[in-house]
C-alpha positions in Angstrom: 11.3 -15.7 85.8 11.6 -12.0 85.9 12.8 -11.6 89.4 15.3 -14.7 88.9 16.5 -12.4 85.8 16.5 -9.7 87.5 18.5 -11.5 90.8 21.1 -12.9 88.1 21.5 -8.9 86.4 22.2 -7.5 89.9 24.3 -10.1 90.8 26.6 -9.9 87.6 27.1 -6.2 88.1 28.0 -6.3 91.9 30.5 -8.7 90.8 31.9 -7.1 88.4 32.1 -3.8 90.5 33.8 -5.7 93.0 36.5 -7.1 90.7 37.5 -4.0 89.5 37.9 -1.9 93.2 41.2 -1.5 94.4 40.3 0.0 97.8 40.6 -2.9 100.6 41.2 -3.0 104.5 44.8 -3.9 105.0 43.9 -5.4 108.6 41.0 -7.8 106.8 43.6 -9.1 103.6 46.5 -9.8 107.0 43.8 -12.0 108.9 42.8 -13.6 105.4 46.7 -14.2 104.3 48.5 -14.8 107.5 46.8 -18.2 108.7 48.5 -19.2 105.2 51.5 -18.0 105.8 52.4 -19.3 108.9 51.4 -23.0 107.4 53.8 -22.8 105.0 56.7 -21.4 107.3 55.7 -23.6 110.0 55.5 -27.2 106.9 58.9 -26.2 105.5 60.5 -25.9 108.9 58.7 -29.7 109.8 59.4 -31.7 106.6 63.0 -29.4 106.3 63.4 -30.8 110.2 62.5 -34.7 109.1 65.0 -34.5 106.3 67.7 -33.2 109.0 67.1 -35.8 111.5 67.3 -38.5 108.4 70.4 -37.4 107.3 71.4 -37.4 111.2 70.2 -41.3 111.7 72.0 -42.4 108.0 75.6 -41.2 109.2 75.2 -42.1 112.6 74.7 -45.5 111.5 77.2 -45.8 109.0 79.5 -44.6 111.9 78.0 -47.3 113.9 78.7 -50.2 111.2 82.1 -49.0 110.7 83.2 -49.2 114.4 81.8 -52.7 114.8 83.7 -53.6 111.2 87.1 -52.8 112.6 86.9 -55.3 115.7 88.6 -58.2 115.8 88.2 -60.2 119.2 84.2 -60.6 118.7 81.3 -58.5 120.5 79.6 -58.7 123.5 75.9 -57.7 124.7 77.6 -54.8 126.9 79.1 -53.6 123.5 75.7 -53.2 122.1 74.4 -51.5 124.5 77.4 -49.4 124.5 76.5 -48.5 120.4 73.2 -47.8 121.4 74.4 -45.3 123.7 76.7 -43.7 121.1 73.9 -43.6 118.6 71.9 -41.9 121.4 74.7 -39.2 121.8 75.4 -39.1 117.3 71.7 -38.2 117.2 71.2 -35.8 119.8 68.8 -38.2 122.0 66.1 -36.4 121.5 63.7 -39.3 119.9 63.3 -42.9 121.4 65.8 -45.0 119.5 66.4 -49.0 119.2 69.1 -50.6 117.5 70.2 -54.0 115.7 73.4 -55.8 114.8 73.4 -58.8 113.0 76.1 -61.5 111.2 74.6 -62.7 107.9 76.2 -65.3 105.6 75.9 -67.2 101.9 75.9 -70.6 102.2 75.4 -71.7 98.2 74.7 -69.9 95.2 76.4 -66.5 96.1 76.5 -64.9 92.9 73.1 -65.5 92.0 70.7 -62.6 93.8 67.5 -65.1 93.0 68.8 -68.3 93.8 71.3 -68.0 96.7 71.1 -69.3 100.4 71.5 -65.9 102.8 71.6 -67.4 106.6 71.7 -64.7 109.8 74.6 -66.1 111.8 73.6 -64.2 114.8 71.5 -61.4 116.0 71.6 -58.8 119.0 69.0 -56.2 119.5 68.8 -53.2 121.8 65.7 -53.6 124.3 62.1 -54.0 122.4 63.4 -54.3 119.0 63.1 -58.1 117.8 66.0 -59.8 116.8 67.0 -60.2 112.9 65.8 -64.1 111.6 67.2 -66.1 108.1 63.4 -65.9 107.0 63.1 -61.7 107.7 66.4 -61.9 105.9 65.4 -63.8 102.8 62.2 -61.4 102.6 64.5 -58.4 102.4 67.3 -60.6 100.3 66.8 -57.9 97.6 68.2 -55.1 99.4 71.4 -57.5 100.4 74.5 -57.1 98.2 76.5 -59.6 96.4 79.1 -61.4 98.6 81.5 -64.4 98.5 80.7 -67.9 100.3 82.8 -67.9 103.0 82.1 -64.6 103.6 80.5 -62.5 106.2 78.4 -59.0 106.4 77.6 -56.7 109.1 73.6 -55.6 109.3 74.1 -52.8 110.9 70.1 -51.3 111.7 68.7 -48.4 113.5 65.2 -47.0 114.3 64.4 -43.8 115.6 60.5 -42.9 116.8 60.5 -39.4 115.2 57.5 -37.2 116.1 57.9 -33.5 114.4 56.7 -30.6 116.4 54.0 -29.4 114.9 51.1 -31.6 113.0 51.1 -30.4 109.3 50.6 -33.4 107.1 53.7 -35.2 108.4 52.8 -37.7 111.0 54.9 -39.5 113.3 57.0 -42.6 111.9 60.3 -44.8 112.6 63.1 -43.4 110.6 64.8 -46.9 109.8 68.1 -47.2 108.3 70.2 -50.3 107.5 74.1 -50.5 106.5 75.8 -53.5 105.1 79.5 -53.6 105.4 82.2 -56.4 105.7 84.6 -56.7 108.2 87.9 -55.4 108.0 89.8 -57.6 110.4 90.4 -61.5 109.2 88.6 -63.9 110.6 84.7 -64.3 111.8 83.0 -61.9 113.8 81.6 -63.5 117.4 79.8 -62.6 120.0 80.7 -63.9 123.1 77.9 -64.4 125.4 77.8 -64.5 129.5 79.2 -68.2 129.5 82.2 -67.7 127.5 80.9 -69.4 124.8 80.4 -67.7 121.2 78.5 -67.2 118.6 79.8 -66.9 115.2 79.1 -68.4 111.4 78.9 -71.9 110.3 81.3 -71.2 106.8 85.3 -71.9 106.8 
C-alpha cells in the first residue's frame, strides 16, 4: 500500500510540475498541431467545394427547365441529349452526370395534395438513368406543387456523381436536383419520336 501511495505522491507532483513549465520545443508543439491543422483547412475546402458544386447543379438546372419551358413545337430525343450536353458545359464536366425530363399531369382532384390523380405523360432520360413512372411520381407527390386539371408541368431532374478530392468525412454521393415549372408557350408539350409520331398528355 505504501509503494502504491508512494507511486500516486510522485505522480501528483510530476504532474503538477509539468502543468506549470512554460519551456517547450517549438519543433515538437508544430508536429503535434499541424496534422490538425491541415484537417481543418483541407475539410473546409471539401465540404466549402460540395456546397459550390450544389449551388452549380441547382442553377444549371433551373436553366435547363426554363429552356425546355419556352418551346413550343415539342422535343425530340436529339434535344435531350443536346441538354445533357449543356448541363455538361453549365457544370464544368468535371463529374459523371445523367439527366431526366418528364411531362406530368392532374387528372382529378387537383386542388387537393392528398387526394389528387398526378399521371407522368411522358419521360426521357439521358443514358443509365431510368425513366420517370406515375407510381415513382405518386411516391414523391409531396414534393409536386399545386396545378390546374388541364394543366401540364415540366420535371426537369439532374444527377451529378460528385466525388470530393480528399476523404474527410464527406463521401461520395449523387447531387440530385429537381425543378418544376410550367410551360410558357400554349398548348401541350410533345416529344416527337423517330416515326413522326408524338407523345404528349391525355387532358384537353
Amino acid at each position: 500500500m505504501r509503494l502504491i501511495s508512494s507511486l500516486h505522491r510522485h505522480a501528483g507532483r510530476a504532474l503538477r510540475r509539468f502543468q506549470r513549465r512554460s519551456d517547450g520545443s517549438l519543433s515538437v508543439e508544430t508536429a503535434i498541431i499541424m496534422p490538425l491543422l491541415c484537417m481543418v483547412y483541407v475539410g473546409s475546402f471539401v465540404w466549402f467545394d460540395a456546397f459550390r458544386i450544389q449551388n452549380i447543379n441547382l442553377k444549371a438546372t433551373y436553366t435547363i427547365a426554363d429552356m425546355i419551358s419556352r418551346e413550343s413545337d415539342g422535343i425530340d430525343q436529339d434535344y435531350v441529349d443536346a441538354m445533357e450536353t449543356i448541363y455538361d458545359y453549365l457544370t464544368y464536366g468535371d463529374h459523371a452526370t445523367q439527366m431526366r425530363l418528364s411531362i406530368i399531369e392532374c387528372t382529378d382532384e387537383c386542388g387537393n395534395e392528398a387526394a389528387r390523380v398526378l399521371e407522368v405523360c411522358w419521360s426521357k432520360a439521358s443514358t443509365g438513368r431510368d425513366l420517370l413512372t406515375t407510381d415513382e411520381l405518386v411516391e414523391r407527390s409531396n414534393v409536386v406543387p399545386l396545378f390546374p386539371k388541364g394543366d401540364e408541368l415540366i420535371v426537369a431532374e439532374t444527377f451529378m456523381a460528385y466525388n470530393p478530392a480528399f476523404n474527410v468525412g464527406l463521401d461520395g454521393q449523387i447531387l440530385e436536383n429537381t425543378i418544376f415549372t410550367a410551360p410558357r408557350m400554349p398548348g401541350q408539350m410533345k416529344f416527337l419520336n423517330d416515326s413522326g409520331d408524338d407523345e404528349h398528355c391525355y387532358n384537353n
